[in-house]
VOKESE-819667 format. One record per atom (N, C-alpha, C): residue in three letters; x, y, z. Coordinates in steps of 0.02 Angstrom, whole numbers, padded with zeros to 5 digits, always signed. Atoms other than C-alpha are relative to their C-alpha. Layout:
BEGIN
alaXYZ;...
***
This chain:
BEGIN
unk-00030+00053+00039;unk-00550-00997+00518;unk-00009-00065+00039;unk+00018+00036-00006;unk-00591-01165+00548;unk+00059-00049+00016;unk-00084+00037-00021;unk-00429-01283+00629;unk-00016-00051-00058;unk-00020+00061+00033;unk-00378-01423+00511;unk+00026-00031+00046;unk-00034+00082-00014;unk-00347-01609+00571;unk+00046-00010-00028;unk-00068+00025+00040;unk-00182-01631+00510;unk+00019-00077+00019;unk-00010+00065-00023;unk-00199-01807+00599;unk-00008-00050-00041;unk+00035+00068+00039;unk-00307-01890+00460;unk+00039+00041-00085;unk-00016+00001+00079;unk-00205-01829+00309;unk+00082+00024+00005;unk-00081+00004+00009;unk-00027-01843+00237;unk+00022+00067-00031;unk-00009-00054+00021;unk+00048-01683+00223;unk+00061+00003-00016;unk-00038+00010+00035;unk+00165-01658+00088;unk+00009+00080-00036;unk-00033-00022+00019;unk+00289-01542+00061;unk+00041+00016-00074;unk-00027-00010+00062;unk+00307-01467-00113;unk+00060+00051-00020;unk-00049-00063+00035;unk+00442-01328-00105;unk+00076-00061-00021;unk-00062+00014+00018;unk+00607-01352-00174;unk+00075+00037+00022;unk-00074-00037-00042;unk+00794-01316-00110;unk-00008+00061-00025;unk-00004-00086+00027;unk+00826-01140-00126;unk+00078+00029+00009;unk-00070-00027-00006;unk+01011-01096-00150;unk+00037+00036-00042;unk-00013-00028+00076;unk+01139-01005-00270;unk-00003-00028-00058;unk+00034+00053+00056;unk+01101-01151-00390;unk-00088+00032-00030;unk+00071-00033+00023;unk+00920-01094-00385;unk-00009+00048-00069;unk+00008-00023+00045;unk+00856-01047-00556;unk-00037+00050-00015;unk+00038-00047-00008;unk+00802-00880-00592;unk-00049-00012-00056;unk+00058+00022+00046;unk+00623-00873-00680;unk+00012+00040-00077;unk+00004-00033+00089;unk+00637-00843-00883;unk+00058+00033+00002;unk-00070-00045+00024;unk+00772-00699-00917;unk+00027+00024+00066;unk-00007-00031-00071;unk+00781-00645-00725;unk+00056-00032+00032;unk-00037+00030-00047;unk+00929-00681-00613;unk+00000-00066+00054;unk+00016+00036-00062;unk+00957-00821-00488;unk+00030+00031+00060;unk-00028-00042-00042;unk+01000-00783-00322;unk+00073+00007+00029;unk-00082-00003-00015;unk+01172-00727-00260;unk-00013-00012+00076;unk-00039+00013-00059;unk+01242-00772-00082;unk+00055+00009+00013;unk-00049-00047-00006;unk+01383-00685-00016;unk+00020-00012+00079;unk-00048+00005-00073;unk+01485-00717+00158;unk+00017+00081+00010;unk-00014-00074+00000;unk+01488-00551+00227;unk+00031-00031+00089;unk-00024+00022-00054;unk+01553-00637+00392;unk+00020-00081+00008;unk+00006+00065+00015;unk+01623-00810+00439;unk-00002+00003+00062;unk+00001+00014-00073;unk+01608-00889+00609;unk+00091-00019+00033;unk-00047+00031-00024;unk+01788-00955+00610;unk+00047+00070+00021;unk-00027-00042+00000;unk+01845-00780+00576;unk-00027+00056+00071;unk+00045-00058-00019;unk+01718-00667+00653;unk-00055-00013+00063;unk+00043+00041-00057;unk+01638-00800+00785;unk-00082+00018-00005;unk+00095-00010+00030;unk+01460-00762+00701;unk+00013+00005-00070;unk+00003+00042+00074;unk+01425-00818+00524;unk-00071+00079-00038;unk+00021-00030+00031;unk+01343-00695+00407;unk-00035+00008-00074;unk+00018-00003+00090;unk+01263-00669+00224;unk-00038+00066-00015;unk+00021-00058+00052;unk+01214-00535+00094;unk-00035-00052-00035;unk+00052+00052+00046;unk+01072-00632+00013;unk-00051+00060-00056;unk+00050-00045+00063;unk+00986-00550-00167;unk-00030-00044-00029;unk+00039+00023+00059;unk+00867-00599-00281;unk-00057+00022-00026;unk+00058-00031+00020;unk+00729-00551-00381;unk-00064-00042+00016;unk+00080+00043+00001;unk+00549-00616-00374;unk-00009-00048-00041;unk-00002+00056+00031;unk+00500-00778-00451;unk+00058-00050-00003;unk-00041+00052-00025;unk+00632-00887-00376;unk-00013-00043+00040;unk+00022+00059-00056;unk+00603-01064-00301;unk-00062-00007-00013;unk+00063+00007-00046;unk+00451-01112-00215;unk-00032+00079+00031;unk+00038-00065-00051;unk+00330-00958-00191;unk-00077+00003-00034;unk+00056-00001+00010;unk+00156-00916-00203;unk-00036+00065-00024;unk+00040-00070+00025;unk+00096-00772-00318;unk-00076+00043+00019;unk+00073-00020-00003;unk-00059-00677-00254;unk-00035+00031-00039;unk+00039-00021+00054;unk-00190-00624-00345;unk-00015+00074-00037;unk-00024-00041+00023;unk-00142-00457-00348;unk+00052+00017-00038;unk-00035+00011+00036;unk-00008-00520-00451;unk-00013+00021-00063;unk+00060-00028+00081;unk-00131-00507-00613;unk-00058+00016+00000;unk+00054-00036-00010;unk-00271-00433-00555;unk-00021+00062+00032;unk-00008-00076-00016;unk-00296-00251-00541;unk-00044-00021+00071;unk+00010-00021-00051;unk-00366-00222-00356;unk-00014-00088+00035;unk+00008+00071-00024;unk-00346-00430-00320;unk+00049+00008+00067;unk-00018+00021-00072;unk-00295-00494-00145;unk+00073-00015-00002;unk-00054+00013-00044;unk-00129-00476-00068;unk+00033-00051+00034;unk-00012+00074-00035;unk-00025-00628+00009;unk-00024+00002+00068;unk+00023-00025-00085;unk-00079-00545+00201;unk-00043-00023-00016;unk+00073+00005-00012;unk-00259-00567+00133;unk-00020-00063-00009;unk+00030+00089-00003;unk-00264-00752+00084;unk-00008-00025+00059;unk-00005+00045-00060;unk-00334-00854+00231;unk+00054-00068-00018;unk-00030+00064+00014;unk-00216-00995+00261;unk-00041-00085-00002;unk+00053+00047-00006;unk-00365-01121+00262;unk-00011-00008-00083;unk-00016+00024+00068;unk-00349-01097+00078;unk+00057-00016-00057;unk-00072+00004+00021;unk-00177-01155+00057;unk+00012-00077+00031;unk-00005+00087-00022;unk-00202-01319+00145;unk-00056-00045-00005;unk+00080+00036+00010;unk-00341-01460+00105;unk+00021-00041-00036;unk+00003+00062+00023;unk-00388-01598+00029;unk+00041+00016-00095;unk-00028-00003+00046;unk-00289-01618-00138;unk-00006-00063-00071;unk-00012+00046+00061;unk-00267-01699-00328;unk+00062+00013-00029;unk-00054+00012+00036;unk-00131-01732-00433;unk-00022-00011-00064;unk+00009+00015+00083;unk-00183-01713-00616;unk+00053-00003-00028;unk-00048+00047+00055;unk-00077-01814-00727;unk+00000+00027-00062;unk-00017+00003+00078;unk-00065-01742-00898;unk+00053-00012-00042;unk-00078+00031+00043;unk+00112-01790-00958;unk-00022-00048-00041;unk+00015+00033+00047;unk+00036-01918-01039;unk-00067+00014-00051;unk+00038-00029+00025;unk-00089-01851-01148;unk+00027+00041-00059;unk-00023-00014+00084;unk+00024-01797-01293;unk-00017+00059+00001;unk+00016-00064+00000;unk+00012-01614-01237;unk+00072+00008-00024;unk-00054+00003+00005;unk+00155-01527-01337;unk+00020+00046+00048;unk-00038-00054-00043;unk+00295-01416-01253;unk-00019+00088+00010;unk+00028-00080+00007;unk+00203-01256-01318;unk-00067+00006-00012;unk+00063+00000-00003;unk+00024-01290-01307;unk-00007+00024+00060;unk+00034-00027-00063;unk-00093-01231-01184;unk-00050-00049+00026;unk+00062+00033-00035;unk-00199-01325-01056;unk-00075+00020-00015;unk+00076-00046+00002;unk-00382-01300-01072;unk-00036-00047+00050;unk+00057+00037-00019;unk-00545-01381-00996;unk+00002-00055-00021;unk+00017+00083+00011;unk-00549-01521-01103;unk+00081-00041+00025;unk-00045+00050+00004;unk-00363-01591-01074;unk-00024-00010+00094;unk-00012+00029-00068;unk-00413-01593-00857;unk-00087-00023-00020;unk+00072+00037+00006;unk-00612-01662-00933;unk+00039-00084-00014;unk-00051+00067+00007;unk-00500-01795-01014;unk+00007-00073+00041;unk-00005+00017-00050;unk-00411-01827-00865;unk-00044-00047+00053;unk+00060+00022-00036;unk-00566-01855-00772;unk-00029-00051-00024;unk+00021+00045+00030;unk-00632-01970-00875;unk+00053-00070-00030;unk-00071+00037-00016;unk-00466-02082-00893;unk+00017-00026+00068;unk-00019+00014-00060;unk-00437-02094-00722;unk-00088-00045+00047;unk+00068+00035-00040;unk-00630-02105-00647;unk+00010+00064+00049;unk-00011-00043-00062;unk-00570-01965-00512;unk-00030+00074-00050;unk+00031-00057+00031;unk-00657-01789-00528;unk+00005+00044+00047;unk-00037-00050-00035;unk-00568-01624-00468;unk-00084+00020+00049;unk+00054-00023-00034;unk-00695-01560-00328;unk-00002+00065+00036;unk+00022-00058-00032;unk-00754-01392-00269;unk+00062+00014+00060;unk-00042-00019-00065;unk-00603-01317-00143;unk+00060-00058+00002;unk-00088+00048+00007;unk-00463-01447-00195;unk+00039+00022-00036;unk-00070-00001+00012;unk-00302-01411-00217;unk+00052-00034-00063;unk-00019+00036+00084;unk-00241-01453-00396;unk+00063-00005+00001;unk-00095-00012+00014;unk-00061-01498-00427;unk-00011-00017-00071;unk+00015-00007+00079;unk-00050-01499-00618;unk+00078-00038-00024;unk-00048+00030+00027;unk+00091-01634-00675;unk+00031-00006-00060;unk-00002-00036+00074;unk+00148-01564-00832;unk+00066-00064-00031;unk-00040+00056+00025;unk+00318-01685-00851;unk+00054+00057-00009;unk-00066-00048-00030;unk+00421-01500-00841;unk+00056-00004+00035;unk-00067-00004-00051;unk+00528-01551-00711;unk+00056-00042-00019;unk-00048+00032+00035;unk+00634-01647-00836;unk+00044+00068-00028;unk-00018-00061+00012;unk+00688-01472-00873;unk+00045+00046+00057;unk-00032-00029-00055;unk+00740-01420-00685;unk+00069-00018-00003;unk+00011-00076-00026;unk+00845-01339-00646;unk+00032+00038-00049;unk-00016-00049+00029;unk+00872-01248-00801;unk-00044+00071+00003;unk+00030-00065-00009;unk+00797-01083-00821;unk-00056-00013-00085;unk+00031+00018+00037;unk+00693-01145-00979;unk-00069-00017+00020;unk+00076-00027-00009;unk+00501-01063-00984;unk-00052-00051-00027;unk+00053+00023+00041;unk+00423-01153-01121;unk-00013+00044-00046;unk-00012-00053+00055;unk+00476-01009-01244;unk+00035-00069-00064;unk-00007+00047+00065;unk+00486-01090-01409;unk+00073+00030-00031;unk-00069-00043+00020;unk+00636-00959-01467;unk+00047+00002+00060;unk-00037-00019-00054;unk+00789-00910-01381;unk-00020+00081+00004;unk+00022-00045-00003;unk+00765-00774-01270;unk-00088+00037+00004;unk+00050+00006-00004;unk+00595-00783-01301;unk-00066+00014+00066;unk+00017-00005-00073;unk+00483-00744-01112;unk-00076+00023-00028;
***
């Protein structure tokens, strides 16, 4: 693996708090936190921490949806850090239950002048996070997942 210069680029932190607030994904739980010790009591501080998968900030591997796909152990971390874009589509009159395709990030490209490149890091600006922190998918029904 090849070191990254972290000298010549601004590195920016996308996770988000992670607490019992934290919203569980679609119909799934958020997580519980539990004092199973206190420090004032017990002079060491303690927790019972649960939750299911798809909570917060995390990174699905590709064995996620792909029968014999790569494991989070197997990703190099050289492809988790790099040069990056920020595609904008919030404006683009995509509705709440459509789907992205090719042409809305061709669009993009052509609107802006900037053009996603080979091994960059896409952040995809959907305008969703007017939605945080409810637990609301982009299911058109209730219940819906």
């Amino acid at each position: 693996m090849q070191a990254i210069d972290l000298s010549k680029m601004r590195v920016i932190d996308l996770s988000q708090n992670w607490d019992m607030h934290t919203p569980g994904f679609a119909t799934y739980e958020g997580p519980t936190i539990k004092w199973i010790k206190r420090v004032a009591f017990d002079k060491v501080g303690g927790q019972h921490i649960a939750s299911t998968l798809h909570v917060g900030t995390h990174l699905d591997a590709p064995l996620h949806f792909i029968t014999n796909g790569q494991d989070i152990g197997s990703i190099p971390l050289d492809k988790l850090v790099g040069p990056g874009v920020v595609v904008n589509l919030e404006g683009l009159g995509i509705g709440d239950y459509e789907v992205y395709t090719s042409a809305h990030f061709e669009e993009w490209e052509r609107k802006t002048g900037l053009r996603i490149q080979p091994g960059d890091i896409v952040v995809v600006h959907t305008g969703y996070h007017k939605y945080y922190p409810s637990n609301w998918y982009g299911e058109s029904e209730p219940d819906e997942t």
